[in-house]
MARPA-156230 format. One record per residue (C-alpha): residue number from 1; residue in three letters; chain; y, z, x. Coordinates in nm, 4 decimals, always signed. Layout:
N
<rec NUM; ala; A; <Y; Z; X>>
...
//
This chain:
56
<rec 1; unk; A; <+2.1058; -4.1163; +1.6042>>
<rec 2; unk; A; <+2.3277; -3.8181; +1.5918>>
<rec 3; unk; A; <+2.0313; -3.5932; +1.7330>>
<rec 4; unk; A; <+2.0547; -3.7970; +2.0228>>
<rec 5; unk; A; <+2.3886; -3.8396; +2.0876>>
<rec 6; unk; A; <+2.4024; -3.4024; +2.0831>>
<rec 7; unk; A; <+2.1080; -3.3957; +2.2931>>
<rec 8; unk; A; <+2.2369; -3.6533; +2.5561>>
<rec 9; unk; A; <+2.5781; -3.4611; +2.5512>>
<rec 10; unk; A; <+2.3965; -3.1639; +2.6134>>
<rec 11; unk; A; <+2.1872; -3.2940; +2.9111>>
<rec 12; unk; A; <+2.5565; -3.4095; +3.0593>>
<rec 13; unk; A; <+2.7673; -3.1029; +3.0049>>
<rec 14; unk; A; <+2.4770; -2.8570; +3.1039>>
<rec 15; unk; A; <+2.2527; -3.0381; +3.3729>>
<rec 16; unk; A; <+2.3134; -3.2142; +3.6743>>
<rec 17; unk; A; <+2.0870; -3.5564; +3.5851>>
<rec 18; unk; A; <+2.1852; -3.8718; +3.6245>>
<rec 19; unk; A; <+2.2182; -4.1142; +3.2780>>
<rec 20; unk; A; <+1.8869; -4.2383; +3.4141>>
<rec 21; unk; A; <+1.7224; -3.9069; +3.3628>>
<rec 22; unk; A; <+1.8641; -3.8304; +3.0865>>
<rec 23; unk; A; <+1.7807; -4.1755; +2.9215>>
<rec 24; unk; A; <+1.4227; -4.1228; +3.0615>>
<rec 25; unk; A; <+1.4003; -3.7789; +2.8974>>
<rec 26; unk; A; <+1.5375; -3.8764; +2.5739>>
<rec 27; unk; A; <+1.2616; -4.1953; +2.5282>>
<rec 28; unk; A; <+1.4689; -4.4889; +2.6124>>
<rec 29; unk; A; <+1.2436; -4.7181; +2.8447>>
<rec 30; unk; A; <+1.5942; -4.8681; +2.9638>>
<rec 31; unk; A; <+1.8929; -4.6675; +3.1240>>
<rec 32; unk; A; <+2.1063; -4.9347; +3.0561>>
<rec 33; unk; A; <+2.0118; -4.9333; +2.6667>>
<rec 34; unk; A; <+2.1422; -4.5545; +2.6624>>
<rec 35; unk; A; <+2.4736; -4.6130; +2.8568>>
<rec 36; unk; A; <+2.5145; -4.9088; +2.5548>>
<rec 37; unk; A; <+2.3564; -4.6894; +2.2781>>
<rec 38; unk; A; <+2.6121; -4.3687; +2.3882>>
<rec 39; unk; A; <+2.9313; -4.4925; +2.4341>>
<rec 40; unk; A; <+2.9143; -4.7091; +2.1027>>
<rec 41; unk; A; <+2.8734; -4.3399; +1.9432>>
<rec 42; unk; A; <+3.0987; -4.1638; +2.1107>>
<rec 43; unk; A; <+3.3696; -4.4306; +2.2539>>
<rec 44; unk; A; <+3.2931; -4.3748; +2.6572>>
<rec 45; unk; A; <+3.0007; -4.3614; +2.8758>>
<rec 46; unk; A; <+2.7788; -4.1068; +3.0022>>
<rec 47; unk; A; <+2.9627; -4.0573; +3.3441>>
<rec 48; unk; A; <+3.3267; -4.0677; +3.1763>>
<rec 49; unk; A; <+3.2369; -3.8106; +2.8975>>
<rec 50; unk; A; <+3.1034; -3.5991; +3.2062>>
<rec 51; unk; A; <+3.3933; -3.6351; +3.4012>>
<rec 52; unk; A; <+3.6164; -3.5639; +3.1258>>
<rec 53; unk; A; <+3.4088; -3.2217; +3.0033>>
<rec 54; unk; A; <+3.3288; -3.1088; +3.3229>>
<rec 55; unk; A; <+3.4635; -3.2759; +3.6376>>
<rec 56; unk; A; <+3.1587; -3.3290; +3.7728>>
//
């Protein structure tokens, strides 16, 4: 779980893909699953933590 929360934080503060690549590149068959799966770990979704790192 926590390998995948670093590696989806590192797709969004170093790459420019959407959730939906990055849930696609990370194994999840279902964007929507990720979104859910990463902001129960880290309290805010994929687009807010990348806002909020990079403001982007």
């Amino acid at each position: 779980q926590s390998r995948i929360t670093t590696e989806a934080k590192r797709h969004l503060y170093f790459t420019e893909a959407s959730a939906k690549e990055i849930a696609y590149r990370l194994g999840f068959s279902n964007p929507a699953h990720f979104s859910s799966f990463f902001k129960k770990c880290t309290g805010k979704s994929p687009s807010f933590f990348r806002k909020q790192n990079i403001g982007f």
